[in-house]
BAKOLTOR-538410 format. One record per residue (C-alpha): x negated, y, z; residue in one letter; residue number from 1. Coordinates in steps of 0.25 Angstrom, whole numbers. Each point is the difference from the previous one (the first is absolute). Example, Ala and Ser with C-alpha at 12.3 -4.5 7.8 and 13.67 -1.06 7.14 Angstrom:
<pts>
     X     Y     Z type seq
   -49   -18    31    a   1
    -6    14    -2    s   2
</pts>
This chain:
<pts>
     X     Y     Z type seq
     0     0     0    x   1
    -4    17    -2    x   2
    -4     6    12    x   3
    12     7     0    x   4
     8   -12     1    x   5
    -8    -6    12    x   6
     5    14     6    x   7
    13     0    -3    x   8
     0   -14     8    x   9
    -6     8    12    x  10
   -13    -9    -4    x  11
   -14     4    -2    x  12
   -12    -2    -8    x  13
   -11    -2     8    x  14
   -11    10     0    x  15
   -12    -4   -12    x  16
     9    -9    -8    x  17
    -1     1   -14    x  18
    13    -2   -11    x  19
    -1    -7   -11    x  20
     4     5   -14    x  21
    15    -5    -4    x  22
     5     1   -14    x  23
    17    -2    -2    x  24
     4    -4   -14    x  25
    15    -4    -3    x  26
    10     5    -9    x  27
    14     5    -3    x  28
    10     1    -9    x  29
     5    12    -5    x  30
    14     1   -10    x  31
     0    13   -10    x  32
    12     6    -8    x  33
    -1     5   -15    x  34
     7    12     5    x  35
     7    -1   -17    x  36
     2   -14    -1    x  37
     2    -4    15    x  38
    -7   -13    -1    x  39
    -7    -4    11    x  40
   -14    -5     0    x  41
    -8    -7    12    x  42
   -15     1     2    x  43
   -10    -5    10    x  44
    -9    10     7    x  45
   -13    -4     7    x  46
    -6     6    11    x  47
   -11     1     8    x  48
    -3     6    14    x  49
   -12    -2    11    x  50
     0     1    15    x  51
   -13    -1     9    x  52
     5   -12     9    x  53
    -4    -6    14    x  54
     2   -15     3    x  55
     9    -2    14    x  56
   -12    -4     6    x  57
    -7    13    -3    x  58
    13     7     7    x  59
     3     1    17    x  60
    15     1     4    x  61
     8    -9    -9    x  62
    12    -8     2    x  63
    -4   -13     2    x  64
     6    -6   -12    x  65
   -12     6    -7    x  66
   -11    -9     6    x  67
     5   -14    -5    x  68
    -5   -11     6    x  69
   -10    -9    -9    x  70
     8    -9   -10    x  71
     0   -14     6    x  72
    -9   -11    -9    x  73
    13    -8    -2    x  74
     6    12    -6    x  75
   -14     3   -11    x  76
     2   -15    -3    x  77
    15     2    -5    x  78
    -3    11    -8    x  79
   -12    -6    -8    x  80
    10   -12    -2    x  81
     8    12    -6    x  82
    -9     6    -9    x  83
    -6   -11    -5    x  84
    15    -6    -5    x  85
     1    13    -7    x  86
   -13     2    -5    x  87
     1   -14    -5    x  88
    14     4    -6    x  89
    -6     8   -10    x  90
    -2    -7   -14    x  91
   -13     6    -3    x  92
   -11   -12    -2    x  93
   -10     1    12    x  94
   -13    -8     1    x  95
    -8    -2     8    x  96
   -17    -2    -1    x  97
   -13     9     1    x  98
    -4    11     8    x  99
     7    13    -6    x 100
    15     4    -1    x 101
     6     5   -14    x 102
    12     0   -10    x 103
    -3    -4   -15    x 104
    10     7   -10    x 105
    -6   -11   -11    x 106
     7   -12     7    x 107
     9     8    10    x 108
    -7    -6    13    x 109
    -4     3    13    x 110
   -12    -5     5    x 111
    -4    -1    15    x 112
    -9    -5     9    x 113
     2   -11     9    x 114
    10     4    11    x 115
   -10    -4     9    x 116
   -11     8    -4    x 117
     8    13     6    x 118
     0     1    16    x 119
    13    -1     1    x 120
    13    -4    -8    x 121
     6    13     1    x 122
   -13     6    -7    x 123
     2   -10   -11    x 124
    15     5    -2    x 125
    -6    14    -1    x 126
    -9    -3   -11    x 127
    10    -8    -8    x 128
     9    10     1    x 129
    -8    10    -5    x 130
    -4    -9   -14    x 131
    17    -3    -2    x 132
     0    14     1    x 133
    -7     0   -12    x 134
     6   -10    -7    x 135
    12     6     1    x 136
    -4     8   -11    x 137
    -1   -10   -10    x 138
     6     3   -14    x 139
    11    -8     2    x 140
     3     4    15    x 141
     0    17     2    x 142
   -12     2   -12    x 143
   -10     9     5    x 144
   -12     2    -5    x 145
   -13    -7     5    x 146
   -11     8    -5    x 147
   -11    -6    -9    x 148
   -11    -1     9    x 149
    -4     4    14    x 150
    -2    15     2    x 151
    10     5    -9    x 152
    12     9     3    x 153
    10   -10    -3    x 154
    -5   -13     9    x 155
    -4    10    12    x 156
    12     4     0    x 157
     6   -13    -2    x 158
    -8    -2    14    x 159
     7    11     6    x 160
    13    -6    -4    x 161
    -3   -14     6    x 162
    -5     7    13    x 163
    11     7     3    x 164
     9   -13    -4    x 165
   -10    -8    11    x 166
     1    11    10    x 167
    17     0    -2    x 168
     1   -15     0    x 169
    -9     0    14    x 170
     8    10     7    x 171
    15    -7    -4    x 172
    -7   -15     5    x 173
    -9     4    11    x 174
   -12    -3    -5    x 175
   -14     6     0    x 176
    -5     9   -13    x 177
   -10    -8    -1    x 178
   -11     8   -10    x 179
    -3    -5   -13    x 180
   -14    -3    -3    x 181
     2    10   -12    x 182
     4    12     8    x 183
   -13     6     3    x 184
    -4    -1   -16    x 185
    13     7    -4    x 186
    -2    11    10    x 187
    -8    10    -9    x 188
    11    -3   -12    x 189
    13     0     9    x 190
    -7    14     4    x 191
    -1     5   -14    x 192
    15    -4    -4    x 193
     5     9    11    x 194
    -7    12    -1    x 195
     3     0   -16    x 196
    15    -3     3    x 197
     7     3    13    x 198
    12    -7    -4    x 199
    -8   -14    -2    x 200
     3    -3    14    x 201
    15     2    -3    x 202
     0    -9   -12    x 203
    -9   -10     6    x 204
    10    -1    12    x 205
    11    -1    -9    x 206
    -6   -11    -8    x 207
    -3    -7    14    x 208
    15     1     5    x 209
     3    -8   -14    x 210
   -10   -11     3    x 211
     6    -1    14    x 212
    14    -2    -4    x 213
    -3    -9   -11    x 214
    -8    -8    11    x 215
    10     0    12    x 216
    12    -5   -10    x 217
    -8   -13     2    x 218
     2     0    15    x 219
     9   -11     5    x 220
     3     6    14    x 221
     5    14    -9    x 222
    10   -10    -8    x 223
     1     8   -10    x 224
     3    -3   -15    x 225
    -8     1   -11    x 226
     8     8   -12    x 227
    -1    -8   -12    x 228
   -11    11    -8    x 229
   -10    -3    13    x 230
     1   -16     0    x 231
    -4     1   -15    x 232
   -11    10     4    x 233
    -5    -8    11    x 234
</pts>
């Protein structure tokens, strides 16, 4: 929370602590009149706004309901049985072998390491969401486009996309956002797209809130049902 919601709860930061940067991205939607014809048109408007924040333990005062207690184990273990039913739900093929973690456009593959060879389970769940991310933008899923080789415009931003899709999928599971061997080498292009475009971030979210949904429709505990143009897309 702000610090001016920690005081509004009669709560206070405690002196020396230091808030961490928070970006808010959602969107709306808007309905306009031809003020000739009268027909109505709906849009969708995204927008972006950013807080300094303070964790609850960074904060003295608050309600109680604010400092959880730990999750017991028993509870982790039911939500790893969770993900993984979803995560296997998805009919994107997923294999298994080597030491490094990628999506192939050419054969529409993930390939992962071992789930062994991450420290924990949750970590490896991370990591393959963040490759179906990718996938997800396959030519015959939402077609994006992948870029030609590493560096340029289009697969860094690609990254981004993916990224943003990991981090979204984490949050919504209660997983960690676990970071991509790749992160550190895309840092210096992620950086280029968005000083030369300050609406990249925007269309890289939007992209991202696409590959969610197409994902999450594959979760057997939503129950949801897949329109007949997504089941030929998946």
């Amino acid at each position: 929370m702000t610090f001016r919601q920690a005081l509004e709860l009669g709560a206070q930061v405690r002196k020396g602590e230091s808030g961490s940067f928070s970006v808010f991205y959602s969107s709306a939607r808007k309905t306009d009149t031809d003020r000739e014809t009268g027909e109505t048109t709906e849009k969708t408007i995204r927008f972006m706004k950013w807080n300094h924040v303070f964790n609850a333990s960074q904060i003295e005062g608050l309600p109680a309901h604010y400092y959880p207690e730990p999750p017991d184990p028993k509870t982790i273990g039911e939500l790893s049985a969770g993900v993984q039913a979803f995560l296997d739900a998805i009919p994107i093929r997923v294999v298994h072998g080597g030491d490094s973690a990628h999506y192939a456009p050419s054969t529409d593959t993930v390939t992962l390491p071992s789930p062994n060879a991450f420290h924990s389970i949750e970590a490896y769940f991370s990591i393959r969401c963040h490759e179906l991310g990718h996938a997800t933008g396959s030519a015959k899923r939402l077609n994006r486009q992948f870029g030609k080789r590493f560096g340029d415009d289009a697969y860094a931003f690609e990254e981004i996309v993916a990224s943003l899709c990991q981090a979204t999928l984490c949050a919504e599971y209660g997983l960690p956002n676990e970071l991509h061997d790749s992160h550190a080498s895309y840092i210096h292009h992620w950086m280029k797209i968005l000083r030369g475009d300050k609406t990249a971030i925007l269309h890289a979210a939007a992209k991202a809130e696409q590959a969610v949904k197409w994902l999450r429709q594959f979760d057997p505990a939503l129950g949801s049902t897949l329109p007949d143009d997504l089941k030929e897309a998946a």
